[in-house]
mmJSON file of the N, C-alpha and C atoms, coordinates in Angstrom:
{"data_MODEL":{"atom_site":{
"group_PDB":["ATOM","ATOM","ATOM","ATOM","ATOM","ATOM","ATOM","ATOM","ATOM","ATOM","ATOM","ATOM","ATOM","ATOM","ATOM","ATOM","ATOM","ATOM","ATOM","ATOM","ATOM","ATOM","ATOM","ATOM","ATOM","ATOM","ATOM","ATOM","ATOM","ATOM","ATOM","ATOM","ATOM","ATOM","ATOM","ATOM","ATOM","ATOM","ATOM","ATOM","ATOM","ATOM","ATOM","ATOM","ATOM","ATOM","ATOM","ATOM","ATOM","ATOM","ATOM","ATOM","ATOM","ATOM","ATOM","ATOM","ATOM","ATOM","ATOM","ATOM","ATOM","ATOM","ATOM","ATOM","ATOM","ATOM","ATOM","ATOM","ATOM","ATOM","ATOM","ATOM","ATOM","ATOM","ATOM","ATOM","ATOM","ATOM","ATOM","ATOM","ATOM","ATOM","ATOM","ATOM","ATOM","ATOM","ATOM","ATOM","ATOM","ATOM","ATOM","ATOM","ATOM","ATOM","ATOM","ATOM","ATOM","ATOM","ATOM","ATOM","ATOM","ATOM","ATOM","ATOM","ATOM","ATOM","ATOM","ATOM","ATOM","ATOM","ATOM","ATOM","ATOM","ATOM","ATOM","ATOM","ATOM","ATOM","ATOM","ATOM","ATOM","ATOM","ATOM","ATOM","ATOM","ATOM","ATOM","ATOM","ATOM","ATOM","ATOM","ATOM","ATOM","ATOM","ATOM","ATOM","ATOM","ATOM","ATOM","ATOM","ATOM","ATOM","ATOM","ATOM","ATOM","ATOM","ATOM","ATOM","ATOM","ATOM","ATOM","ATOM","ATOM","ATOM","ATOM","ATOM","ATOM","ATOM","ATOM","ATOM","ATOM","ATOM","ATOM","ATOM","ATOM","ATOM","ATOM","ATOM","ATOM","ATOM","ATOM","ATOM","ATOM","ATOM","ATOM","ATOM","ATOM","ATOM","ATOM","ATOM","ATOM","ATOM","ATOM","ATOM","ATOM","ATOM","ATOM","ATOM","ATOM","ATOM","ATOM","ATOM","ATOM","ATOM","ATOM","ATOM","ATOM","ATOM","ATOM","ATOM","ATOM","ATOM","ATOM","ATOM","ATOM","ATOM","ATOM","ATOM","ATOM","ATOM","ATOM","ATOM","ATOM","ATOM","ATOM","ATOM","ATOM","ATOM","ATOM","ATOM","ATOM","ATOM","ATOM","ATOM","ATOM","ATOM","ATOM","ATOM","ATOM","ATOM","ATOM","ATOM","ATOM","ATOM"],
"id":[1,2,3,4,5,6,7,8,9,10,11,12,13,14,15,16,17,18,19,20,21,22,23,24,25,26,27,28,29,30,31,32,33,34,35,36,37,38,39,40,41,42,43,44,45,46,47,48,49,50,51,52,53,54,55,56,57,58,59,60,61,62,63,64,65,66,67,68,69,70,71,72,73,74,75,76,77,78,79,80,81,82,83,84,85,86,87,88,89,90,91,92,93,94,95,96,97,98,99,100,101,102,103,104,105,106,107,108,109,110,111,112,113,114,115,116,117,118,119,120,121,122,123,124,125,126,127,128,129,130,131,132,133,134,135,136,137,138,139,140,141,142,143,144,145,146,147,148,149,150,151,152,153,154,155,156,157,158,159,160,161,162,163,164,165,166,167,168,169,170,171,172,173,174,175,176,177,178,179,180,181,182,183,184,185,186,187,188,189,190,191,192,193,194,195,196,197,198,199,200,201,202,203,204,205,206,207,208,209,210,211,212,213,214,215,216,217,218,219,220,221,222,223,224,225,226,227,228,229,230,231,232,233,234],
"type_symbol":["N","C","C","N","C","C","N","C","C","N","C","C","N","C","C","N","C","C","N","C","C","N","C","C","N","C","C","N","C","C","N","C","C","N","C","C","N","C","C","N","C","C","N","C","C","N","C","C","N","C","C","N","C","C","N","C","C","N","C","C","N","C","C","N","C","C","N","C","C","N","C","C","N","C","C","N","C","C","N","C","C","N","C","C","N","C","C","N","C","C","N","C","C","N","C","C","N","C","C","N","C","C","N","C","C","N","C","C","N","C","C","N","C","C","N","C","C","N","C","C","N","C","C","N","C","C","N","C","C","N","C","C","N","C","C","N","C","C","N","C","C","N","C","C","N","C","C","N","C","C","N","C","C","N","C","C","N","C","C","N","C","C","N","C","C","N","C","C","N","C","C","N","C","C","N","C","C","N","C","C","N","C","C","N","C","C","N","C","C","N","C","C","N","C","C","N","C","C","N","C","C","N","C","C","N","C","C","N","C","C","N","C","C","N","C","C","N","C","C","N","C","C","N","C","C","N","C","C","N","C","C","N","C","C"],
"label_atom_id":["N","CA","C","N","CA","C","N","CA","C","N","CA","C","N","CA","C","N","CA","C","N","CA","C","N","CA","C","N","CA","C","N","CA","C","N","CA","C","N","CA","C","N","CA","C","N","CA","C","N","CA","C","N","CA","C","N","CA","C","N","CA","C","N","CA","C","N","CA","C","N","CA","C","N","CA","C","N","CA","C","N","CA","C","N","CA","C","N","CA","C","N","CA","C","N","CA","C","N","CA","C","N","CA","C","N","CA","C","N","CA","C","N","CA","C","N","CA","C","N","CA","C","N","CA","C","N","CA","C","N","CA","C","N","CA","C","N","CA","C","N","CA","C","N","CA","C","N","CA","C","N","CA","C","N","CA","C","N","CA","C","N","CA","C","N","CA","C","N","CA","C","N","CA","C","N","CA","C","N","CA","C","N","CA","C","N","CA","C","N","CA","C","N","CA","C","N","CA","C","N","CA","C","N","CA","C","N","CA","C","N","CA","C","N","CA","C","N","CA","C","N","CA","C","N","CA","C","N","CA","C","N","CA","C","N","CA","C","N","CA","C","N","CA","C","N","CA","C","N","CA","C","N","CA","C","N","CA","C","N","CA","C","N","CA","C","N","CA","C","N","CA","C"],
"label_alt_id":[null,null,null,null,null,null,null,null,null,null,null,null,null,null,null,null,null,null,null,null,null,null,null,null,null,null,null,null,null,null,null,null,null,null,null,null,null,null,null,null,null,null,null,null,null,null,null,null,null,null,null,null,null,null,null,null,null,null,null,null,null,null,null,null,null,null,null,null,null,null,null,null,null,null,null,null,null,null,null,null,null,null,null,null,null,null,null,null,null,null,null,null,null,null,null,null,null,null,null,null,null,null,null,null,null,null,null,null,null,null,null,null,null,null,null,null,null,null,null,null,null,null,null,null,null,null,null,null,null,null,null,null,null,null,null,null,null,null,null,null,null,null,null,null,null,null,null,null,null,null,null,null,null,null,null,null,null,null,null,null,null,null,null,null,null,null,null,null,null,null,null,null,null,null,null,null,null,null,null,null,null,null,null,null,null,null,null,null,null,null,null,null,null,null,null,null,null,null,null,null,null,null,null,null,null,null,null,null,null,null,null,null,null,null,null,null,null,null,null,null,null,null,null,null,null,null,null,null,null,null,null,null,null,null],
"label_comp_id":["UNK","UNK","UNK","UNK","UNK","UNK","UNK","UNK","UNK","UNK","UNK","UNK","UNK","UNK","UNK","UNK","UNK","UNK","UNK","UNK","UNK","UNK","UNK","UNK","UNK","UNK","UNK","UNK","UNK","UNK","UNK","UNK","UNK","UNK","UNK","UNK","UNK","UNK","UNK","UNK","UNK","UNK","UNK","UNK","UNK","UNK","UNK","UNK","UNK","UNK","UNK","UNK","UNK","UNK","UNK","UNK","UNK","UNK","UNK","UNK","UNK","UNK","UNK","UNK","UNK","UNK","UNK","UNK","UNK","UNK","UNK","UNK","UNK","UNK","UNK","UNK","UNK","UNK","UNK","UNK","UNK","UNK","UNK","UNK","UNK","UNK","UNK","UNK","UNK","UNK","UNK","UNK","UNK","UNK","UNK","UNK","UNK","UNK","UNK","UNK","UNK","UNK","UNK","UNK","UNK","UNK","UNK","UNK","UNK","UNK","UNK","UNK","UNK","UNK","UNK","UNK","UNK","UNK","UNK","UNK","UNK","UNK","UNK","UNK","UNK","UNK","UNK","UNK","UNK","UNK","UNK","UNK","UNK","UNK","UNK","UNK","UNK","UNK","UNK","UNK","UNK","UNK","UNK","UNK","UNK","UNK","UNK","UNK","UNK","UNK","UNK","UNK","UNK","UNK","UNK","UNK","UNK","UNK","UNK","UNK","UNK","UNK","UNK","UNK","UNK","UNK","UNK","UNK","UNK","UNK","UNK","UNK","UNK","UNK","UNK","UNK","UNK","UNK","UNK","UNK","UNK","UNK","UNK","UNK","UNK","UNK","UNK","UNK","UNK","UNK","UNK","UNK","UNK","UNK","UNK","UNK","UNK","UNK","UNK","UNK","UNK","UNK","UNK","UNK","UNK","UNK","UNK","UNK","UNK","UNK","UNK","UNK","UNK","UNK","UNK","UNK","UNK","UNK","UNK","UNK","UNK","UNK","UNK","UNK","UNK","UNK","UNK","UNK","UNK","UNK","UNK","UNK","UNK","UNK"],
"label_asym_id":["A","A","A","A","A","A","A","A","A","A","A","A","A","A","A","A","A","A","A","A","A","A","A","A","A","A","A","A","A","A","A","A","A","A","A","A","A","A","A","A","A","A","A","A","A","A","A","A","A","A","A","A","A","A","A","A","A","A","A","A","A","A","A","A","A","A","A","A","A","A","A","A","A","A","A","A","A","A","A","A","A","A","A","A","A","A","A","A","A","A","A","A","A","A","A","A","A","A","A","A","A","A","A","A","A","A","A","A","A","A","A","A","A","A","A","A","A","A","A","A","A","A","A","A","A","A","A","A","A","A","A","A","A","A","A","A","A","A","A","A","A","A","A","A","A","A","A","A","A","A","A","A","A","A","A","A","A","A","A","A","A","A","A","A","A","A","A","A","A","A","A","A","A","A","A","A","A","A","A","A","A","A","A","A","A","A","A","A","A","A","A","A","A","A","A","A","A","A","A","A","A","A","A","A","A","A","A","A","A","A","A","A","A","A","A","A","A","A","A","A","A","A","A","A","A","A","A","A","A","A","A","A","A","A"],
"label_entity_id":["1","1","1","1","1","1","1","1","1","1","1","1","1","1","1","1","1","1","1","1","1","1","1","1","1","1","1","1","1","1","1","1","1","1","1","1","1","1","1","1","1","1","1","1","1","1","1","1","1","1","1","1","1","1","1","1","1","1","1","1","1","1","1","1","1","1","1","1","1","1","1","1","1","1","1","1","1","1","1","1","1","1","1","1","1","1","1","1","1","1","1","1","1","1","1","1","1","1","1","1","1","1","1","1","1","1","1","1","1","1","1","1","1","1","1","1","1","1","1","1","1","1","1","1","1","1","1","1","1","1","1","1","1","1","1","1","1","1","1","1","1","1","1","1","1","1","1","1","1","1","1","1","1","1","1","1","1","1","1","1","1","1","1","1","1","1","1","1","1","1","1","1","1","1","1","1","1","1","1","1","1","1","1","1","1","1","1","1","1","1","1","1","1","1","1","1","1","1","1","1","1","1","1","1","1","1","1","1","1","1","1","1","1","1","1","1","1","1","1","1","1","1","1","1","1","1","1","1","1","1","1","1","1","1"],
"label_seq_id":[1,1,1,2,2,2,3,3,3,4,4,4,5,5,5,6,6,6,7,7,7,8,8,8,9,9,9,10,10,10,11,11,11,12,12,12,13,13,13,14,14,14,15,15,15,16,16,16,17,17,17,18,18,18,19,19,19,20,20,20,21,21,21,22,22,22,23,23,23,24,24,24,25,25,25,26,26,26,27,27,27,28,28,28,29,29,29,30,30,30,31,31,31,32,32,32,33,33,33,34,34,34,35,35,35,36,36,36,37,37,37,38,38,38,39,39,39,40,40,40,41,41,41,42,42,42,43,43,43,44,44,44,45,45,45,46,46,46,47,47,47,48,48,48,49,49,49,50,50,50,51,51,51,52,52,52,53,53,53,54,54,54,55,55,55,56,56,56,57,57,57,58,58,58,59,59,59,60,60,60,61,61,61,62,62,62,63,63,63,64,64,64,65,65,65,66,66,66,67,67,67,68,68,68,69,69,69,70,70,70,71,71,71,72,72,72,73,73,73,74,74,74,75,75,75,76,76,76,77,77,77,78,78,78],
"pdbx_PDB_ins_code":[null,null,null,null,null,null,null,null,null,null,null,null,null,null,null,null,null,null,null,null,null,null,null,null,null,null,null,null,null,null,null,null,null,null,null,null,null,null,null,null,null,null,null,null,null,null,null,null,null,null,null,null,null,null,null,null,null,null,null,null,null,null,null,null,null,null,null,null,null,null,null,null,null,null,null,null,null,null,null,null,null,null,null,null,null,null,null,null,null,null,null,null,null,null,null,null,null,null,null,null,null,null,null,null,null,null,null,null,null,null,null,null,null,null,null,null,null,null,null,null,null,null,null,null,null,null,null,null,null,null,null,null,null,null,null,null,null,null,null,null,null,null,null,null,null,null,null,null,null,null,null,null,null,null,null,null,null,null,null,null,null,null,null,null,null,null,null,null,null,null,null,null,null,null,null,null,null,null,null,null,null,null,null,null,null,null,null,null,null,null,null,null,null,null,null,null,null,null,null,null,null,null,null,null,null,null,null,null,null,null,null,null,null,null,null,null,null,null,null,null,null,null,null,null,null,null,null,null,null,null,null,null,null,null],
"Cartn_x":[11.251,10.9,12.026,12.805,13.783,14.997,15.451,16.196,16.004,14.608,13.812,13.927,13.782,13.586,15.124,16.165,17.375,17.834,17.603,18.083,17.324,16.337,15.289,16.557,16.232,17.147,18.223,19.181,20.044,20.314,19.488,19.722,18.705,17.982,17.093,18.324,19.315,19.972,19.008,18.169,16.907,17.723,17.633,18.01,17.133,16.073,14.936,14.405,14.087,13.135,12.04,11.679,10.167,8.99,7.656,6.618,5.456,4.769,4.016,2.289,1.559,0.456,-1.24,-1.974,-3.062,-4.351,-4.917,-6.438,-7.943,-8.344,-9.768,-11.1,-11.682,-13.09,-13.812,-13.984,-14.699,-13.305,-13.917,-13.274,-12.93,-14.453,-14.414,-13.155,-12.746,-11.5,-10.437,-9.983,-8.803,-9.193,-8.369,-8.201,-7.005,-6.236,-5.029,-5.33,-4.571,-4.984,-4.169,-5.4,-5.564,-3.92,-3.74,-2.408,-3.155,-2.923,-3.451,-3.569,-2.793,-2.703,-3.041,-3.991,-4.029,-2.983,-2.912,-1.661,-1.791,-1.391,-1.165,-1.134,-1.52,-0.984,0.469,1.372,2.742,3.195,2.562,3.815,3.294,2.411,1.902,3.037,3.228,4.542,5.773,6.149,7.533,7.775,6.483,6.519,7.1,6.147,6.074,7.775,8.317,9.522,10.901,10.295,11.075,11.188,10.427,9.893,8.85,7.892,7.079,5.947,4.69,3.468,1.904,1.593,0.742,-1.043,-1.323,-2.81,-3.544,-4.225,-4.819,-6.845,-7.226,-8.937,-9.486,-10.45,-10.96,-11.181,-11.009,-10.973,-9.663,-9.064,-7.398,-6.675,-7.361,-6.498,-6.729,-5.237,-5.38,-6.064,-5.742,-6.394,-7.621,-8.501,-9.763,-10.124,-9.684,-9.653,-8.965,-8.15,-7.067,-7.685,-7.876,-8.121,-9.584,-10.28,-11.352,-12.506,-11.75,-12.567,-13.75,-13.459,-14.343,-14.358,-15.186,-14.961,-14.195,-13.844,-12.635,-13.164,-12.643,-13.291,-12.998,-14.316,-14.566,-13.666,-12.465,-11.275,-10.237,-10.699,-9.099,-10.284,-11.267,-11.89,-11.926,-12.147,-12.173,-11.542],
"Cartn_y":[11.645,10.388,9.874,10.593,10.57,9.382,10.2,10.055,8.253,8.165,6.58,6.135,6.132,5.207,4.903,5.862,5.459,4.711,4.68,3.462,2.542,2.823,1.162,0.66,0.935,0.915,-0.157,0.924,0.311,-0.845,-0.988,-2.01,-3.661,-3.151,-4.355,-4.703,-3.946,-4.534,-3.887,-2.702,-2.782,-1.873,-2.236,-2.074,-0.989,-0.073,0.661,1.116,2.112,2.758,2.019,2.001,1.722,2.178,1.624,1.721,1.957,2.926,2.965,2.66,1.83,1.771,2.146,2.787,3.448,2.631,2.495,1.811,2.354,3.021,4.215,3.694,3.674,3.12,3.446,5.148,5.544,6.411,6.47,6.913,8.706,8.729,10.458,10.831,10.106,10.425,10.745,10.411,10.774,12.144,12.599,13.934,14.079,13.566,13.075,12.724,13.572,12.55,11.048,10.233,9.373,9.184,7.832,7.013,6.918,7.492,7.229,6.229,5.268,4.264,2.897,1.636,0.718,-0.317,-1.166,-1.2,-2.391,-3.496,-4.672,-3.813,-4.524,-3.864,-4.175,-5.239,-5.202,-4.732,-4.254,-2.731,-1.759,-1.136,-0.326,0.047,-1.54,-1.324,-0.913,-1.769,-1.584,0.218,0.864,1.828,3.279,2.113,3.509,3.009,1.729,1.437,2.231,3.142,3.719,4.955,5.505,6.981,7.303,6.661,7.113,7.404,8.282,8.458,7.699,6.761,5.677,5.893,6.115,5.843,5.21,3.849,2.859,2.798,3.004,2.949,1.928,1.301,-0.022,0.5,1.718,2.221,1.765,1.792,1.602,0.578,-0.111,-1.594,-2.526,-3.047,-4.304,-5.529,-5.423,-7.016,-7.544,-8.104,-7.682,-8.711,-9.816,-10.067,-9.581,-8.663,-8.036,-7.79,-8.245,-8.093,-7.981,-9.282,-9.705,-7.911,-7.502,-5.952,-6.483,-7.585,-7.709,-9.393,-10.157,-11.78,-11.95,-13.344,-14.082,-14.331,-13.757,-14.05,-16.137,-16.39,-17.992,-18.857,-18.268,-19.257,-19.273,-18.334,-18.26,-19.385,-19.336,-19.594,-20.801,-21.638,-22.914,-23.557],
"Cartn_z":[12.671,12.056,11.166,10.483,9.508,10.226,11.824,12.487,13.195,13.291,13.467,12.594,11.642,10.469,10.105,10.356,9.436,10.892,12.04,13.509,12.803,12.916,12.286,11.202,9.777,8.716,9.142,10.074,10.836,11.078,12.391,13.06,12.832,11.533,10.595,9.727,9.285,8.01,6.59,6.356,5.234,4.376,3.407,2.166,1.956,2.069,1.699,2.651,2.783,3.955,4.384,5.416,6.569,5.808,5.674,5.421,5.975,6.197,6.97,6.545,6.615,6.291,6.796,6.677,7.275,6.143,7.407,6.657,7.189,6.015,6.622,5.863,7.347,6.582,5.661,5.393,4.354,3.405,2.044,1.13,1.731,2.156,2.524,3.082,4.082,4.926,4.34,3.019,2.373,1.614,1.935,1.476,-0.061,0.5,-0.545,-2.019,-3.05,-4.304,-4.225,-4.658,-5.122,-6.024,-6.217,-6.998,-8.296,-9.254,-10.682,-11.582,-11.195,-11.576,-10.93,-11.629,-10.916,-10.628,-9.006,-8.601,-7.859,-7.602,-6.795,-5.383,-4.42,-2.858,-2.7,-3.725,-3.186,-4.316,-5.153,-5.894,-5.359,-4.76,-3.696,-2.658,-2.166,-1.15,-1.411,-3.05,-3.487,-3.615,-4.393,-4.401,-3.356,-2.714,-1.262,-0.838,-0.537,-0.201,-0.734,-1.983,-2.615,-2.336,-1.284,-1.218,-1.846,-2.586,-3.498,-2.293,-2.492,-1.648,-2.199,-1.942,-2.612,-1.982,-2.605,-1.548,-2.773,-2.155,-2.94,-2.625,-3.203,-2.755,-3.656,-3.499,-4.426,-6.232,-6.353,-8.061,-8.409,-7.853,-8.083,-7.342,-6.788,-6.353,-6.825,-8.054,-9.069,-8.639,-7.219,-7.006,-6.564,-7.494,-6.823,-5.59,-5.113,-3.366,-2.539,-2.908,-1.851,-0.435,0.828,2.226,2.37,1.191,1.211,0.756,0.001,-0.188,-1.122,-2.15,-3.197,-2.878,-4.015,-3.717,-4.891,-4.508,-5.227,-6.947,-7.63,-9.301,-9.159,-9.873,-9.879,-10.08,-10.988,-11.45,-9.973,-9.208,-8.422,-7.301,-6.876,-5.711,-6.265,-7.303,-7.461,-7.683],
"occupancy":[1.0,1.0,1.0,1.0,1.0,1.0,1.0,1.0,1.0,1.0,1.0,1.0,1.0,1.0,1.0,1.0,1.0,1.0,1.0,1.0,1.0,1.0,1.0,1.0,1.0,1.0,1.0,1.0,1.0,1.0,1.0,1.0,1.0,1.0,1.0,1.0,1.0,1.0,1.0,1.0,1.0,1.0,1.0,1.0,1.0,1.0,1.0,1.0,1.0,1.0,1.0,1.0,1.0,1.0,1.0,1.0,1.0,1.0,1.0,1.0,1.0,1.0,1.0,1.0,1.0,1.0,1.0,1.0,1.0,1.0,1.0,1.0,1.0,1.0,1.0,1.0,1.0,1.0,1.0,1.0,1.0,1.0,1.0,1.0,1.0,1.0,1.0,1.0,1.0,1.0,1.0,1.0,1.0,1.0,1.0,1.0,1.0,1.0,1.0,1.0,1.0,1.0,1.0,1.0,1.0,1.0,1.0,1.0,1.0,1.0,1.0,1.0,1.0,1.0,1.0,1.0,1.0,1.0,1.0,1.0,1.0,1.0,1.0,1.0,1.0,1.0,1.0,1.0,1.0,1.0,1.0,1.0,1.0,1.0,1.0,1.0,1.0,1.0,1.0,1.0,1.0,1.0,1.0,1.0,1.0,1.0,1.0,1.0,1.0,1.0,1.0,1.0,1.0,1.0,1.0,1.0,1.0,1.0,1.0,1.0,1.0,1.0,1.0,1.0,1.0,1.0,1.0,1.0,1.0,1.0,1.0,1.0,1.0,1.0,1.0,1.0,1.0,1.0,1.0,1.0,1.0,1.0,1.0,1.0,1.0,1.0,1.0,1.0,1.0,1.0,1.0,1.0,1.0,1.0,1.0,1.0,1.0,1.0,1.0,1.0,1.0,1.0,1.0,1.0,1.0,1.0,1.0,1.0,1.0,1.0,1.0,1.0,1.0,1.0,1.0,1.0,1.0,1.0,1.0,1.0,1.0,1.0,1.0,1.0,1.0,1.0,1.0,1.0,1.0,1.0,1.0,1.0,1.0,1.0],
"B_iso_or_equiv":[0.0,0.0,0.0,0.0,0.0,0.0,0.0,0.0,0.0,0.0,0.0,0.0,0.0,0.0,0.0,0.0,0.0,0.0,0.0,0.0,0.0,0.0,0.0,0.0,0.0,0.0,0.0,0.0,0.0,0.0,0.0,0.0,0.0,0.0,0.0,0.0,0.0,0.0,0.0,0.0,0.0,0.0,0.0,0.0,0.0,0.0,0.0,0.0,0.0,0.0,0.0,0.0,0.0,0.0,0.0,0.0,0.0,0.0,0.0,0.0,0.0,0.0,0.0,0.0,0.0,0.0,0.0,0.0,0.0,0.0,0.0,0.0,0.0,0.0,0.0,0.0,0.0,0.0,0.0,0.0,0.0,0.0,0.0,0.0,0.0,0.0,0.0,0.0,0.0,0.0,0.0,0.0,0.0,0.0,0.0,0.0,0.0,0.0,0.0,0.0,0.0,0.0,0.0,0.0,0.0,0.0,0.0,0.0,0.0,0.0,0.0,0.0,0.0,0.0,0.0,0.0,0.0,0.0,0.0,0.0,0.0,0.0,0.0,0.0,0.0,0.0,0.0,0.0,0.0,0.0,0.0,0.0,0.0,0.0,0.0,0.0,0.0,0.0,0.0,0.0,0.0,0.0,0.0,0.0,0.0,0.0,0.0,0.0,0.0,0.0,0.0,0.0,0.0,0.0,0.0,0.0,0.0,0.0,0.0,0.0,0.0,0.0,0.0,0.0,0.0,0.0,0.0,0.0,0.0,0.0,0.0,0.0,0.0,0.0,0.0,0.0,0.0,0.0,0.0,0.0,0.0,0.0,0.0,0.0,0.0,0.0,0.0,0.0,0.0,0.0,0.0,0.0,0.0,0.0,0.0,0.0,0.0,0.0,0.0,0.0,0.0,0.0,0.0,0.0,0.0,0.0,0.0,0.0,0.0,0.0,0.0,0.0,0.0,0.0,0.0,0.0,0.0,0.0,0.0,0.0,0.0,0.0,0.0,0.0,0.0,0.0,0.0,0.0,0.0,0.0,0.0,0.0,0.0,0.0],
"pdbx_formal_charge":[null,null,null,null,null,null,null,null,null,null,null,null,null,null,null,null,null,null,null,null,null,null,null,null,null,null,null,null,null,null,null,null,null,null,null,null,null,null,null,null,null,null,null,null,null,null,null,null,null,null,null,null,null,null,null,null,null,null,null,null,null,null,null,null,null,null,null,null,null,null,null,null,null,null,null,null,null,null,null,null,null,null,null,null,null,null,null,null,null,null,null,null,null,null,null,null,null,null,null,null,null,null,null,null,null,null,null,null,null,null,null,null,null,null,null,null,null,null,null,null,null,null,null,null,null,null,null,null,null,null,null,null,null,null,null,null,null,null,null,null,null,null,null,null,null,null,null,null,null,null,null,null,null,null,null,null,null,null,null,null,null,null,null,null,null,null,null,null,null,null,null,null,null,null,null,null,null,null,null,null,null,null,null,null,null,null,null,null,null,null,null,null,null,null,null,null,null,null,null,null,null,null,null,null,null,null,null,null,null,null,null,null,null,null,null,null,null,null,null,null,null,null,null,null,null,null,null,null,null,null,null,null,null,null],
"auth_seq_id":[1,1,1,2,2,2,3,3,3,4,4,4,5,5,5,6,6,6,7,7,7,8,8,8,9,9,9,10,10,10,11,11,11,12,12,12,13,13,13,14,14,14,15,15,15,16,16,16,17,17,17,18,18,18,19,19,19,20,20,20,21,21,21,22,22,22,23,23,23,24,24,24,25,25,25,26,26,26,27,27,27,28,28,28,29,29,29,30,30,30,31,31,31,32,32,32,33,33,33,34,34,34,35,35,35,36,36,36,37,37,37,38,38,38,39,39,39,40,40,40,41,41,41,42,42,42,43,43,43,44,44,44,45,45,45,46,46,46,47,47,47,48,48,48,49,49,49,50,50,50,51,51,51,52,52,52,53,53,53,54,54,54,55,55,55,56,56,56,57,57,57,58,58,58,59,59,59,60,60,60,61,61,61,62,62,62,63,63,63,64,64,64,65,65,65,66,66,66,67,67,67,68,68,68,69,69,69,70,70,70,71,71,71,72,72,72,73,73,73,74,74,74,75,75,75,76,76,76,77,77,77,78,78,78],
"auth_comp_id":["UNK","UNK","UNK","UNK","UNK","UNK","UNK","UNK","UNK","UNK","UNK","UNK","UNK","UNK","UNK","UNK","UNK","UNK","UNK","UNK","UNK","UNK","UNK","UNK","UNK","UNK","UNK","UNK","UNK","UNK","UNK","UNK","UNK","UNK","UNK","UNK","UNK","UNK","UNK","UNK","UNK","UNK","UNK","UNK","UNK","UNK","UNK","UNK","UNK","UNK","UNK","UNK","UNK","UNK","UNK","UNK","UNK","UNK","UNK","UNK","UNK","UNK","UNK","UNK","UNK","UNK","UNK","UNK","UNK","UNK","UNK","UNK","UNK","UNK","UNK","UNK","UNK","UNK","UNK","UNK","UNK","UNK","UNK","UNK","UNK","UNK","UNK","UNK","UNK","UNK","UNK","UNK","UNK","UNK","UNK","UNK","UNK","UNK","UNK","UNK","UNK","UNK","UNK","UNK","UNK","UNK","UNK","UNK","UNK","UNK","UNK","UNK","UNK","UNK","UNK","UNK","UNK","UNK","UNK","UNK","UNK","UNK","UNK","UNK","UNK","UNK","UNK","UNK","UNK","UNK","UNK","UNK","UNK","UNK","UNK","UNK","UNK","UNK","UNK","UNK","UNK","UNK","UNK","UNK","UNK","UNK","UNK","UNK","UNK","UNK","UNK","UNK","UNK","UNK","UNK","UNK","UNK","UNK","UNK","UNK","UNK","UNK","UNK","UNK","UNK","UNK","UNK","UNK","UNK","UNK","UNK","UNK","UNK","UNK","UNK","UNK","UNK","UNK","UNK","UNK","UNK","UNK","UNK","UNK","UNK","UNK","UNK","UNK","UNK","UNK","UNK","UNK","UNK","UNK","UNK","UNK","UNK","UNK","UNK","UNK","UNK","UNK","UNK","UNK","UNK","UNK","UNK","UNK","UNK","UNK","UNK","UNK","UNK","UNK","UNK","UNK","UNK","UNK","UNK","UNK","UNK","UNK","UNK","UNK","UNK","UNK","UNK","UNK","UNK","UNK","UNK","UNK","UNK","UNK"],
"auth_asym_id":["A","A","A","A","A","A","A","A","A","A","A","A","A","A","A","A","A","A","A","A","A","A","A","A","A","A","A","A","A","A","A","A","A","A","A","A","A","A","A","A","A","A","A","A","A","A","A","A","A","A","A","A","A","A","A","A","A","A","A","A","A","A","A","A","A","A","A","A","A","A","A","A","A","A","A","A","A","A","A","A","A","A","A","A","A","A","A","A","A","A","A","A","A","A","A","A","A","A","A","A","A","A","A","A","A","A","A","A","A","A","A","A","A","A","A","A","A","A","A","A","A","A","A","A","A","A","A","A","A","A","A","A","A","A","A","A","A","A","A","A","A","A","A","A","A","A","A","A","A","A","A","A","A","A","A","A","A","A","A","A","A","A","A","A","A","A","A","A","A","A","A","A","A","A","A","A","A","A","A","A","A","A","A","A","A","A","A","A","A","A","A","A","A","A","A","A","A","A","A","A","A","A","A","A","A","A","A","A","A","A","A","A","A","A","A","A","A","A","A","A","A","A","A","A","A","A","A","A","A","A","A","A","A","A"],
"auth_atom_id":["N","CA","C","N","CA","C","N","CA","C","N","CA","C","N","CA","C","N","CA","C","N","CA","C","N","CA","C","N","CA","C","N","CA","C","N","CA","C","N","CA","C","N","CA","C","N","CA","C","N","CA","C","N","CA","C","N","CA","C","N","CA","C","N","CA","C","N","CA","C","N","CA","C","N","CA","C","N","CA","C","N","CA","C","N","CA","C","N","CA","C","N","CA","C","N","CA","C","N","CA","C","N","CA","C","N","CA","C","N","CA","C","N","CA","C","N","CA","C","N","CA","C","N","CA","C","N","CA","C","N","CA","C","N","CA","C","N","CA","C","N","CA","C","N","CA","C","N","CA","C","N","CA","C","N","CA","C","N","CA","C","N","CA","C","N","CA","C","N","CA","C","N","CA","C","N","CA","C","N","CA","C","N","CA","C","N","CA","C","N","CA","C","N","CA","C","N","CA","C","N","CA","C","N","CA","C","N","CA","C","N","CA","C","N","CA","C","N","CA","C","N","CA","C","N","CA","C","N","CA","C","N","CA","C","N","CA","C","N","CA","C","N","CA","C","N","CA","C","N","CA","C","N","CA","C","N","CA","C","N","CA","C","N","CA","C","N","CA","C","N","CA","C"],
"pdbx_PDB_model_num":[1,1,1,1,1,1,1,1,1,1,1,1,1,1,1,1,1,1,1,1,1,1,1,1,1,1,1,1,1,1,1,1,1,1,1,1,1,1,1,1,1,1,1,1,1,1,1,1,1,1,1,1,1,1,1,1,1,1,1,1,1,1,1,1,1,1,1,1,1,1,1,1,1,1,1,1,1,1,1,1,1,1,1,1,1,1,1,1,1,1,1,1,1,1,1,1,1,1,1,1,1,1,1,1,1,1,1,1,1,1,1,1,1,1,1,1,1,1,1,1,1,1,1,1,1,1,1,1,1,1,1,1,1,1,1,1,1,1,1,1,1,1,1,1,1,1,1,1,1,1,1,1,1,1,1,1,1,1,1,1,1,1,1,1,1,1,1,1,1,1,1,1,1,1,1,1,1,1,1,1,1,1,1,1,1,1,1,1,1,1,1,1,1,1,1,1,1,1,1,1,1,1,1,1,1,1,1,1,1,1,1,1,1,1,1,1,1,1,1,1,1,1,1,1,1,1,1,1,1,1,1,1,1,1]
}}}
């Protein structure tokens, strides 16, 4: 994968490693600790873009419409 990602890298021009993202229906499925901190989904990315290992679940994702998980708080929807 190392060897893919640095051709990817490559031949994109990317300044930062490849990202890979996984989306699981139930919480149960993660096994992984949890990111301790609450987090935008694009410092999530910046993060992980850095090498960091991110896993985001609705306790810990800053944004509360992010991919329609919650509804839009009244000021943003109106």
């Amino acid at each position: 994968m190392r060897k893919l990602a640095q051709k990817m890298r490559s031949i994109l021009g990317l300044g930062t490693q490849p990202v890979a993202v996984n989306f699981y229906r139930a919480q149960e499925a993660l096994t992984q600790e949890r990111t301790p901190e609450k987090l935008r989904y694009c410092q999530a990315l910046m993060k992980a873009r850095e090498g960091e290992r991110v896993i985001l679940t609705l306790d810990n994702l800053s944004c509360p419409a992010a991919f329609g998980f919650r509804p839009l708080p009244e000021k943003i929807a109106s």
